[in-house]
N, C-alpha and C positions, 0 to 999 in steps of 0.2 A: 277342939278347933272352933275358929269363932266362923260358921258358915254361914250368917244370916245375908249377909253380899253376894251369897252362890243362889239366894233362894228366887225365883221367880218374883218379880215384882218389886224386889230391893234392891238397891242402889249404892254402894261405896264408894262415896265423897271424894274418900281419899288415895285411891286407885288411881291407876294409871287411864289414862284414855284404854278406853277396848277394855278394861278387864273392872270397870262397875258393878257389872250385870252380867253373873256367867249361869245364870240356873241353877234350877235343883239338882241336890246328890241325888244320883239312878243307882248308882254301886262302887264299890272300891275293888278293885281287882288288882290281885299280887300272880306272878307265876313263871315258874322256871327259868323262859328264853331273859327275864330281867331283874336277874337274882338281886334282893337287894330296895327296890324298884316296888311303888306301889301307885297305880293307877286311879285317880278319882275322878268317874266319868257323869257326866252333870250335861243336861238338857237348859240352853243359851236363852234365852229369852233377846238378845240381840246378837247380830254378828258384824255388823257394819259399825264404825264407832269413828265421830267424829272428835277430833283433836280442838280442845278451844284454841282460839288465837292468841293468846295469852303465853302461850305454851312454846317454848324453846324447842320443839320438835319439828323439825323438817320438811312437814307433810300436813296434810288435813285430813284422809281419810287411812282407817287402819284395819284389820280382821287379825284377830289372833286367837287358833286353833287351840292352842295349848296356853298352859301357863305351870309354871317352872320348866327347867329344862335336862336332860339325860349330859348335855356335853359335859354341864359340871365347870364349866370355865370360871377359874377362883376370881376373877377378875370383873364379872357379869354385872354388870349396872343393872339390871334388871332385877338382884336379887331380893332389893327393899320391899317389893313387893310382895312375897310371898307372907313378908309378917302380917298383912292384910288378914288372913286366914288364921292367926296364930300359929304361923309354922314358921319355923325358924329359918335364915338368909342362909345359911350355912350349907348341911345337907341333908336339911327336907327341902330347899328347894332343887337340887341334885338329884331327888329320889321321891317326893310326893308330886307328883305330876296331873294337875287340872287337866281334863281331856274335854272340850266341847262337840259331844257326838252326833248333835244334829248342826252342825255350824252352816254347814253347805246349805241344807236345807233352809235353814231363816234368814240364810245372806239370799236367797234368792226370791224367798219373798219381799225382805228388803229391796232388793234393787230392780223389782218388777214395779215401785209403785210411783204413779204420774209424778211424783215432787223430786225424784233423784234423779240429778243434776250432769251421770256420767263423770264425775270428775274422778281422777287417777285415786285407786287405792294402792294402798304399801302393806309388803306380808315381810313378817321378819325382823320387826322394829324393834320388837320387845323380846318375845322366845322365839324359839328357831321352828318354825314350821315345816323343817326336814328331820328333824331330830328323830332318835330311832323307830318312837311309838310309833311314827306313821305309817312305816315299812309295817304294821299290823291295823293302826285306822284308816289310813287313808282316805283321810279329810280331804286333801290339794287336790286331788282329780275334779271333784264338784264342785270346790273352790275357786278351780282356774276356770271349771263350764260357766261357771253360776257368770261371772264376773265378764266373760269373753260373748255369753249369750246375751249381754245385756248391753252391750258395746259401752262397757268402764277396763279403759286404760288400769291396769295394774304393773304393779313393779313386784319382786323378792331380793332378799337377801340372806344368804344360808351360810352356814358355814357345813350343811350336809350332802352329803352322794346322791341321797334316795334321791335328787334332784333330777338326777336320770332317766329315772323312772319317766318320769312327768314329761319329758324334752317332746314327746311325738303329740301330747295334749298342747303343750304349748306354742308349738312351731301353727298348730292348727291354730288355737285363739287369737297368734301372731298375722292372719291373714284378714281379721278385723279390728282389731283392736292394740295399741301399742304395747307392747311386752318388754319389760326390763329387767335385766337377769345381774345380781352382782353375790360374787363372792367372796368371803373373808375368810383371810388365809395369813393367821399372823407370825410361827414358831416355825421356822423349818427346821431345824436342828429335832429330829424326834426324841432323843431322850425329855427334854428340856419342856417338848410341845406336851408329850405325855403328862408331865408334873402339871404345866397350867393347865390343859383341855383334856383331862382324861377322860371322860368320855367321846370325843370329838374325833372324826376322821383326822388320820395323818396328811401333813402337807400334798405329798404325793398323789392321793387318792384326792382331794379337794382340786390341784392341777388337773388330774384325769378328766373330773367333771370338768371345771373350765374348755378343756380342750374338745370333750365331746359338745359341749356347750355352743362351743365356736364355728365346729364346725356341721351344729344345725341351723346357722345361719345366725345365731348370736353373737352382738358385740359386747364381751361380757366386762363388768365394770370389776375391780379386784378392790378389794379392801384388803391394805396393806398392816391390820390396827387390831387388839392395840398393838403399838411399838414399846417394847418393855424396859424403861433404861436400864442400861446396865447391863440385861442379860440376852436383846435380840436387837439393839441399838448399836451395836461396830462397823465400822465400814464394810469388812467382809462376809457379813453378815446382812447385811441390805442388798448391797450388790449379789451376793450369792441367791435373794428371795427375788429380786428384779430380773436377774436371769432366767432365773425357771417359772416364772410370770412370765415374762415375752416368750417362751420357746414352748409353752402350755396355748399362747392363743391371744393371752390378756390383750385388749389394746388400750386400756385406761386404768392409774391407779391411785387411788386417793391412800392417802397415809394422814401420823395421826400419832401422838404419844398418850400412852396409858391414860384412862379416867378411872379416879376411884371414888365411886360415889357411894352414903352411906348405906352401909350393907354389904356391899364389895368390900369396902373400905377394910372391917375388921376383917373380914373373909381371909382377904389378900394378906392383912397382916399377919393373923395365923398361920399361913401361907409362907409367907417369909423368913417367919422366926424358927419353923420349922425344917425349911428346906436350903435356906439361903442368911444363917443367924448374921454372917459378916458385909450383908445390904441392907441389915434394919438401918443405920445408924443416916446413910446415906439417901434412905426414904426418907426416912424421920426428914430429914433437912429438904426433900424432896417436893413431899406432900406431908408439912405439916398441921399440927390440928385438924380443923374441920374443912381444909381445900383440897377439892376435887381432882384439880387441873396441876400438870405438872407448869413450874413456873415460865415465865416468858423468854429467859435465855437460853431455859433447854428446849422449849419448842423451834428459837432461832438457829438456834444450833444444828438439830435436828432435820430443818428444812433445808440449811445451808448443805448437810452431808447426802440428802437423799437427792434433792433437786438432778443435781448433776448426774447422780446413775441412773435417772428417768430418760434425761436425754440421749443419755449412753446405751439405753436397751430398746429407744423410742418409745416408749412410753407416753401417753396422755396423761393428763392429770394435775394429784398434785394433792398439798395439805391439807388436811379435813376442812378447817374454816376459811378458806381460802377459795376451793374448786368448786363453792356451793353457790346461786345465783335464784332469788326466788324475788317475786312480784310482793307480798306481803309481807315475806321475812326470811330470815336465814335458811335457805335449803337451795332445792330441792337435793338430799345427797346420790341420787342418781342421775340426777337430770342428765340425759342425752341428745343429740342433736338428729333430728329425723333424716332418713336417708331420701333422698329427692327421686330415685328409682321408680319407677311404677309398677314394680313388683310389688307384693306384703313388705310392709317395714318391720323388720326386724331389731329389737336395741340390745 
């Protein structure tokens, strides 16, 4: 493995925002409860990580705990990065998992010092900071103090339960500081969810959290994404995922058609040739060569079939590049509207 980007004091260029600078190897731990699953737990030399502006991301500021991810989502834009460490997109990042075990700790010296600015962090951008290992690190607890003690604005985005856990920390952080809570919940059909997210909570259990979410006083944002043509893009199949989003809690939903970016890109095709041999021909035409984006008539399409069962469920919201509204550029994809109450604001 090439770890000199893990080591204190070095820097990898070519990383994503937040994962330049993730420390020294401490140890690699394997065992039982994550058969399969090997742990590499590394001491951060940063935790707070600023996004150049340059940068097609949504946001300015980021933290992220982990790097690769347990969900295993054949899909995961994220997964280019693992070859950073010469480990492969496929499934070492599925199963070799970056753990940052002091993260809490150096985000809080971070955010104690006179030049930071409070401006909104985002968790969840990159890997899932609920994903299973937490339920045994338990990073987010000091993560959400560190950041709520220091009155900085944070948002998540999960596609995990352990999120639960955390709801009585947050409702408290929520009584200074703005709290953003959004969900991605893309496969409801579970055979089909199992194939893409196998490691990933089922639909059902992702609703549970939404609704317990809600009803700690969160207005929880749903990420409807990706949308998979072909196999979670039918009309009764949107409207079946929009129903049990409105009757879970949701009150906002951004949607979105597949991004295959490289590293997903062959992942997914693996993926398909494997699971699904009679949709290679109709990707190939889909997402050919080297583009990312599914083309512009299936996104019109897309938005012309979902639009209408948003209204149909009341639904806020709307298409990923559409419902985003930022001051310097494309985002924020949470962005909320503050409640006028004079209670805590809750988002």
């Amino acid at each position: 493995m090439r770890w000199q980007g893990q080591t204190v004091g070095e820097q990898d260029v070519d990383a994503l925002p937040g994962l330049e600078s993730t420390g020294g190897l401490v140890r690699s731990v394997t065992t039982p409860e994550f058969q399969g699953m090997t742990f590499h737990e590394v001491l951060a030399k940063s935790a707070l990580n600023h996004v150049p502006g340059s940068s097609a991301m949504p946001f300015d500021w980021t933290v992220n705990p982990y790097r690769g991810c347990s969900h295993a989502c054949v899909y995961c834009f994220a997964r280019k990065t693992h070859e950073y460490l010469d480990l492969d997109a496929g499934a070492d990042f599925d199963s070799q998992i970056v753990v940052k075990v002091n993260v809490g700790e150096v985000l809080r010296r971070e955010l104690a010092r006179p030049s930071w600015r409070r401006e909104p962090v985002a968790l969840g951008t990159n890997t899932d900071p609920y994903q299973r290992a937490e339920g045994r690190y338990r990073l987010m607890p000091e993560i959400i103090d560190a950041l709520a003690s220091q009155g900085t604005p944070f948002s998540i985005l999960t596609k995990g339960t352990l999120l639960r856990r955390d709801l009585p920390l947050l409702m408290d952080a929520a009584t200074s500081v703005p709290v953003r809570l959004a969900m991605s919940i893309a496969v409801p059909d579970e055979t089909l969810r199992h194939l893409l997210e196998p490691g990933a909570p089922s639909f059902s259990a992702r609703l549970e959290t939404v609704r317990a979410a809600t009803a700690a006083g969160f207005s929880v944002t749903v990420f409807l994404m990706p949308i998979v043509p072909h196999l979670t893009d039918s009309p009764e199949a949107l409207d079946d995922a929009l129903a049990r989003i409105a009757a879970a809690g949701g009150r906002r939903v951004v949607f979105g058609a597949m991004h295959l970016r490289p590293g997903a890109k062959q992942w997914f095709w693996q993926w398909l040739e494997r699971e699904r041999p009679d949709l290679v021909p109709v990707y190939r035409g889909l997402y050919p060569g080297a583009s990312v984006s599914a083309p512009e008539g299936y996104r019109t399409m897309l938005a012309a079939r979902v639009r209408p069962l948003l209204r149909r469920h009341r639904l806020g919201g709307g298409v990923e590049e559409d419902a985003e509204t930022r001051p310097s550029r494309p985002g924020p994809v949470m962005r909320t509207t503050p409640s006028k109450a004079t209670a805590p604001t809750l988002f």
